[in-house]
SESE-441916 format. One line per field, with one value per residue (C-alpha): z, y, x; residue in one letter; residue number from 1. Coordinates in nm, 3 decimals, always signed. Layout:
N
c3: (Z | ...)
c2: (Y | ...)
c1: (X | ...)
code: (A | ...)
pos: (NUM | ...)
This chain:
257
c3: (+7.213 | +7.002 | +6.803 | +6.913 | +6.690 | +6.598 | +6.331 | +6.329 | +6.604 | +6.907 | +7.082 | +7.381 | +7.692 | +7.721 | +7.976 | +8.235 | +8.078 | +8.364 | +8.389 | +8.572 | +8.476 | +8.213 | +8.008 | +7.789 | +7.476 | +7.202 | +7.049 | +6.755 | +6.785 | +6.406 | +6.265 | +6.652 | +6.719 | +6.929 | +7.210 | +7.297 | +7.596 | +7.582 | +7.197 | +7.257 | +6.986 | +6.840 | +6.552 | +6.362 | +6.493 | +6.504 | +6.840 | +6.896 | +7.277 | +7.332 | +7.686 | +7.810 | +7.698 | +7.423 | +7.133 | +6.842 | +6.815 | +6.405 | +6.109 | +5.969 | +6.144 | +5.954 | +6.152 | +6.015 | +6.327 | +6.399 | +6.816 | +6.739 | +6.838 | +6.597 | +6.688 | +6.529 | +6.653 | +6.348 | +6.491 | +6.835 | +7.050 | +7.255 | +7.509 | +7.863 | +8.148 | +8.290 | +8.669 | +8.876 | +9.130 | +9.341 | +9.422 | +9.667 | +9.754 | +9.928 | +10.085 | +10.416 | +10.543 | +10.196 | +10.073 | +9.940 | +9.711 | +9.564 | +9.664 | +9.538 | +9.283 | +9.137 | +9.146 | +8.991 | +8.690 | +8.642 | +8.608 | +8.401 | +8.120 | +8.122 | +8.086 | +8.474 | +8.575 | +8.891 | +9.126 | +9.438 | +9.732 | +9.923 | +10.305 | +10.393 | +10.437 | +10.698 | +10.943 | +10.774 | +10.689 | +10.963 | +11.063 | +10.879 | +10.965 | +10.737 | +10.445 | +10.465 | +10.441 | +10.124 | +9.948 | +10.052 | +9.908 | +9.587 | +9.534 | +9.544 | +9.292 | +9.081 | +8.821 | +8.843 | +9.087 | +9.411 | +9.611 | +9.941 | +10.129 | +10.469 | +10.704 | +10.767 | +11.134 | +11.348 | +11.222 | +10.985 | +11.244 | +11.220 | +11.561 | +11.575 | +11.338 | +11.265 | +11.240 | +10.965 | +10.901 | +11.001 | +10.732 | +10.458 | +10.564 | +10.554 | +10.163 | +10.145 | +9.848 | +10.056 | +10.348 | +10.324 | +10.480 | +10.192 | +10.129 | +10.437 | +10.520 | +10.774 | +10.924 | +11.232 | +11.111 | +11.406 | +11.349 | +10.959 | +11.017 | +11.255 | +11.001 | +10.709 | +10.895 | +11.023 | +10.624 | +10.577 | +10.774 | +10.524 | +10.202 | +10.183 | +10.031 | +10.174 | +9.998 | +10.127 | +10.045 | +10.006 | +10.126 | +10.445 | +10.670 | +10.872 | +10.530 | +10.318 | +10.622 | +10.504 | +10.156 | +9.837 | +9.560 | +9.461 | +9.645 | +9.458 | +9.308 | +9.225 | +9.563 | +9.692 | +9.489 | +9.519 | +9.915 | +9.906 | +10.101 | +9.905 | +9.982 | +9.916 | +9.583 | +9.867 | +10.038 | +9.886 | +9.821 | +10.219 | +10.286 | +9.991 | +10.071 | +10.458 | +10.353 | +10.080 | +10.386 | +10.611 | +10.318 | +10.259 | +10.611 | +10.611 | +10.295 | +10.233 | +9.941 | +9.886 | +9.632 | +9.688 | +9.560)
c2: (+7.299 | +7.543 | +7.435 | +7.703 | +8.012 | +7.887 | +7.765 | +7.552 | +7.310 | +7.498 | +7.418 | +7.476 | +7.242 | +7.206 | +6.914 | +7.198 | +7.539 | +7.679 | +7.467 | +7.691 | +7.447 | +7.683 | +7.674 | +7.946 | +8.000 | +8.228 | +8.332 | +8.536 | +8.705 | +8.784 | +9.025 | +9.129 | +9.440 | +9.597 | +9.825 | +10.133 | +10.312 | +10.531 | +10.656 | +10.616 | +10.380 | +10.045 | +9.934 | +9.601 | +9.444 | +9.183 | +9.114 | +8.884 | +8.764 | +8.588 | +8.396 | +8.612 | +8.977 | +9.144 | +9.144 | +9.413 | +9.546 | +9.578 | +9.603 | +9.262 | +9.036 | +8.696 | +8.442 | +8.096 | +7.967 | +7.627 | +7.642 | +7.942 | +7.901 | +8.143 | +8.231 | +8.373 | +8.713 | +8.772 | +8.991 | +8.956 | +9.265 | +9.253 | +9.478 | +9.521 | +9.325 | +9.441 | +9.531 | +9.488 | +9.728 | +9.564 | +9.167 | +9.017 | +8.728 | +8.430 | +8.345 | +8.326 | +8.263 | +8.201 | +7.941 | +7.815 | +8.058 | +8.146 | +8.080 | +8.238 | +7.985 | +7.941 | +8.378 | +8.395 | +8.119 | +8.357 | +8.645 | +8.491 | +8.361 | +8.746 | +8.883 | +9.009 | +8.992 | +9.200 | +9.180 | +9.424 | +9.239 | +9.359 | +9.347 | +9.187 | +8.838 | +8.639 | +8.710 | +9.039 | +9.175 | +9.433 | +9.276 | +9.172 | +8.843 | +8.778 | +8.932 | +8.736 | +8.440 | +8.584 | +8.671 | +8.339 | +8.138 | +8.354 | +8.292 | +7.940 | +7.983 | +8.174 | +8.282 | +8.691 | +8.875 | +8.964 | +9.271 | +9.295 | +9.630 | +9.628 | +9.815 | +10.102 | +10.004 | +9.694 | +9.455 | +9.711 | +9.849 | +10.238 | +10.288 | +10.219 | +10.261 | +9.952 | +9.870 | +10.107 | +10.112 | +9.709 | +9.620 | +9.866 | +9.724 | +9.355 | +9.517 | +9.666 | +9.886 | +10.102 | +10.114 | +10.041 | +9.888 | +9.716 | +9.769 | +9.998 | +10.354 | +10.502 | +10.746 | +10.858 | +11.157 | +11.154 | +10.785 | +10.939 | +11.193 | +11.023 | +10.736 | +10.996 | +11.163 | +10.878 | +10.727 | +11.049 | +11.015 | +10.692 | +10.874 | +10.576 | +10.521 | +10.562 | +10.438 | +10.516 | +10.339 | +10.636 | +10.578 | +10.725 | +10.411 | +10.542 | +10.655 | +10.396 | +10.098 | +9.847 | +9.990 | +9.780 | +10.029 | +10.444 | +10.602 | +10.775 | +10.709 | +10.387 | +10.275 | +10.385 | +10.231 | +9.891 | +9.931 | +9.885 | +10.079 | +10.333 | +10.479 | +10.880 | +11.004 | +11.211 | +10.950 | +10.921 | +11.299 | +11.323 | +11.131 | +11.270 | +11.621 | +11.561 | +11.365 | +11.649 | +11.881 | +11.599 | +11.560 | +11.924 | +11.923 | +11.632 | +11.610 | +11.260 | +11.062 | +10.947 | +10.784 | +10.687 | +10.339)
c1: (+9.690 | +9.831 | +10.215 | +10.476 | +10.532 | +10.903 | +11.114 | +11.414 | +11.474 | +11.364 | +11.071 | +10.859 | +10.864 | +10.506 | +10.521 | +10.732 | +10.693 | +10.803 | +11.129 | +11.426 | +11.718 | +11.768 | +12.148 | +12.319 | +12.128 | +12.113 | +11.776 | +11.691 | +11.310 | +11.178 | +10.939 | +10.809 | +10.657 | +10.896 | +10.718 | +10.985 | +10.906 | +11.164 | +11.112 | +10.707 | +10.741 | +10.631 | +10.831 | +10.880 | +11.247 | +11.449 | +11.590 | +11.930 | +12.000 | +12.296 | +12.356 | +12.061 | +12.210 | +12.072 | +12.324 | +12.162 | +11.811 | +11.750 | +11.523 | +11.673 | +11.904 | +12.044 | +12.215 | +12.309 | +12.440 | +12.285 | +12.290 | +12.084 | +11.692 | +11.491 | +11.158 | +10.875 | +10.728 | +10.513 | +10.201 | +10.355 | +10.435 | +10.781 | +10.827 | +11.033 | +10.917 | +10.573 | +10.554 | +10.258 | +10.218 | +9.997 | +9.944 | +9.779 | +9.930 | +9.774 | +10.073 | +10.135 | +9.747 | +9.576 | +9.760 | +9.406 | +9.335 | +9.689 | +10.047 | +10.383 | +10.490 | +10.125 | +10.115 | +10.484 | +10.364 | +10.076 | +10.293 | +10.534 | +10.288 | +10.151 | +10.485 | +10.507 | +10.871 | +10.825 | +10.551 | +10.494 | +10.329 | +10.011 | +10.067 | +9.738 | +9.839 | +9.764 | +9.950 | +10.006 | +10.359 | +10.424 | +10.775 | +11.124 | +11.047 | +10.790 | +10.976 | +11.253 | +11.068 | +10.815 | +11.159 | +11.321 | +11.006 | +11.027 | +11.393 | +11.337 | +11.057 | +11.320 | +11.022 | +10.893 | +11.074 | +10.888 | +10.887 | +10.697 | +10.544 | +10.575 | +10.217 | +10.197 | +10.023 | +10.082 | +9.841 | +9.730 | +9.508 | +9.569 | +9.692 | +10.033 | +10.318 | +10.496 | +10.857 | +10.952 | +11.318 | +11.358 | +11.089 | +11.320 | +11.614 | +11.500 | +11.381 | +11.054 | +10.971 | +10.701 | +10.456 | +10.052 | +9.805 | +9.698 | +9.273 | +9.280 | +9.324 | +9.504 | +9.247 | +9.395 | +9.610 | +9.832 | +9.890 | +9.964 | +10.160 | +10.382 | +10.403 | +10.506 | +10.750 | +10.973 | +10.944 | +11.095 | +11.382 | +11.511 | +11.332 | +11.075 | +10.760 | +10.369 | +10.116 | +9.775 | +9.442 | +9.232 | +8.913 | +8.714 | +8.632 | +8.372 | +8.154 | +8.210 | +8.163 | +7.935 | +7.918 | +7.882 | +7.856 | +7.849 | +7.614 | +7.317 | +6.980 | +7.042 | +7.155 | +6.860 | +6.655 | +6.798 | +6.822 | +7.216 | +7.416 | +7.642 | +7.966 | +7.957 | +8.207 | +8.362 | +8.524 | +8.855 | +8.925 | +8.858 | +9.116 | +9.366 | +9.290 | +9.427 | +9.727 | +9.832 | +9.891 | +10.082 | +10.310 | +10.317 | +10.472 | +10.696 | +10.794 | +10.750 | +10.714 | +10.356 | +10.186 | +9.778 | +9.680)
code: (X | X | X | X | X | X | X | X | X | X | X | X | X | X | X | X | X | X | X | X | X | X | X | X | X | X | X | X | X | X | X | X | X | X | X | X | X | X | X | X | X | X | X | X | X | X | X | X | X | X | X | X | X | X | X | X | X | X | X | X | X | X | X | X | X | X | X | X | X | X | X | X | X | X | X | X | X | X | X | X | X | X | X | X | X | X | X | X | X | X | X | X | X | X | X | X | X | X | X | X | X | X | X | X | X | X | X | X | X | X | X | X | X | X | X | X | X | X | X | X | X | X | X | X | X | X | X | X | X | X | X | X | X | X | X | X | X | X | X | X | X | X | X | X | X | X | X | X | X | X | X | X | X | X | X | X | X | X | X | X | X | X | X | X | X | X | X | X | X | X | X | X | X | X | X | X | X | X | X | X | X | X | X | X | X | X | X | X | X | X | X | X | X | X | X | X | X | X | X | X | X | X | X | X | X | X | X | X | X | X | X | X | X | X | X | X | X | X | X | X | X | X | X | X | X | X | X | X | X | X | X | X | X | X | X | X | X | X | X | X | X | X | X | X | X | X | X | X | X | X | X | X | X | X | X | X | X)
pos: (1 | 2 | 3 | 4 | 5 | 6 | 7 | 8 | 9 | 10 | 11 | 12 | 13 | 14 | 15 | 16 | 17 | 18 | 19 | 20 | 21 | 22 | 23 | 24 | 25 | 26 | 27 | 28 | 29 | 30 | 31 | 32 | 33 | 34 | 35 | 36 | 37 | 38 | 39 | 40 | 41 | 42 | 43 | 44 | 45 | 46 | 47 | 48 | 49 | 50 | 51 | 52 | 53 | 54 | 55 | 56 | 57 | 58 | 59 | 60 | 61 | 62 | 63 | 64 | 65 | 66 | 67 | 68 | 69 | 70 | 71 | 72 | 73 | 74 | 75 | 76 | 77 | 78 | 79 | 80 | 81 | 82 | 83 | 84 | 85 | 86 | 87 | 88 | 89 | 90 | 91 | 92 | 93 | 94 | 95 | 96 | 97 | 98 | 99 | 100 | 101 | 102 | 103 | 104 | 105 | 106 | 107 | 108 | 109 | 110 | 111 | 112 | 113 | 114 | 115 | 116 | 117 | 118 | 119 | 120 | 121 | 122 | 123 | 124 | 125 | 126 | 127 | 128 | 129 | 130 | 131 | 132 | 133 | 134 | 135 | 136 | 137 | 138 | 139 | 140 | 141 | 142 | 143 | 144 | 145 | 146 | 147 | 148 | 149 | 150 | 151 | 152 | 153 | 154 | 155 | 156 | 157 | 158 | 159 | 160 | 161 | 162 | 163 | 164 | 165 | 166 | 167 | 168 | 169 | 170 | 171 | 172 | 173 | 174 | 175 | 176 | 177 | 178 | 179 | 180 | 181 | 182 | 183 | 184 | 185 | 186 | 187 | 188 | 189 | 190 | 191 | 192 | 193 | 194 | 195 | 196 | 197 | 198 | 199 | 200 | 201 | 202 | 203 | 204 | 205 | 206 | 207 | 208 | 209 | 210 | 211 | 212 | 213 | 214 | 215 | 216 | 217 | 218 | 219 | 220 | 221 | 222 | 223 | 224 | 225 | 226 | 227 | 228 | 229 | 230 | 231 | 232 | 233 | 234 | 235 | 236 | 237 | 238 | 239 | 240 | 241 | 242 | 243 | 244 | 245 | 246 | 247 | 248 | 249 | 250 | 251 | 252 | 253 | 254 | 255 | 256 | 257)
């Protein structure tokens, strides 16, 4: 295993990386490659965080305090916390393929601090309930924060809107139905206009289900060829092109994933 980039007497807990009994420290980042979203910039810094605040971004910072861990950034790039958008987790349901501590260690070696939660769990989120208890579970984690989305549809089923307002009250960031599409555009429209009514979020897995049923790749020659079936390049503009004139209507905010 690699050593830790560092100098002086800080070093990494390799036995529990991922230890949160964490104390008041002050750390001192050399020669990083600061990534600035805000200036569209990356430049060379030194970075000084004191009890978890960041004291002075600068060219060249000196510090000869001794409780001071200094560590070494050289051809390392430092930027905010990354947010993934969406995660699926395996947790409640598919606890055998991933839970929400090993998913929140994953996203905390990558440099995810935030993750945004598919719905299609098992059972799937479609009530307060089960976001409560995904948030409680994360807390105790206490890694990358999670966010969950709450369907769109009971069961994420596409025929009848879920508990909307409960699920944002109980903190959902937005409304899908995860790798499905809500087709029916009554079921749609009804669904973006009471989202509108507590300026939520909708975010719509664009994709035609009858068309692309069954479908394993782009529909074309090669399909053809190799006797698979293919979903048509129509297929997701179909479903954007209706939903562009429902949110024309309602006025809802809508964002296809």
């Amino acid at each position: 295993m690699p050593k830790c980039p560092s100098k002086g007497k800080f070093k990494m807990n390799i036995n529990s990386p991922f230890d949160n009994d964490k104390k008041l420290a002050s750390y001192l980042l050399k020669d990083g490659l600061l990534i600035d979203p805000c200036k569209k910039k990356i430049e060379k810094k030194d970075i000084f965080i004191k009890n978890k605040v960041i004291e002075s971004i600068k060219d060249d910072i000196s510090i000869s305090k001794k409780d001071v861990h200094v560590i070494n950034c050289e051809n390392l790039y430092i930027c905010p916390g990354l947010v993934d958008m969406r995660v699926n987790l395996g947790e409640p349901g598919f606890e055998h393929k991933e839970t929400i501590k090993s998913a929140c260690m994953a996203a905390a070696s990558g440099g995810v601090t935030s993750l945004i939660s598919m719905p299609n769990t098992m059972p799937v989120i479609d009530q307060p309930a089960i976001i409560q208890s995904i948030q409680r579970k994360a807390r105790e984690v206490a890694l990358s924060k999670v966010f969950c989305t709450g369907c769109i549809t009971r069961g994420a089923e596409g025929k009848e809107i879920s508990e909307l307002q409960l699920m944002n009250e109980s903190g959902a960031v937005g409304f899908t139905d995860g790798n499905r599409s809500v087709s029916n555009a009554r079921v749609m429209r009804r669904a973006l206009s009471y989202i509108k009514s507590f300026n939520g979020l909708l975010i719509q897995h664009a994709e035609e289900p009858e068309l692309s049923k069954g479908g394993v790749m782009n529909e074309g020659e090669v399909s053809t060829r190799m006797g698979l079936t293919g979903i048509p390049s129509y297929c997701e503009p179909m479903i954007v092109e209706r939903d562009i004139w429902l949110v024309k209507d309602t006025r809802c905010r809508y964002h296809v994933s």
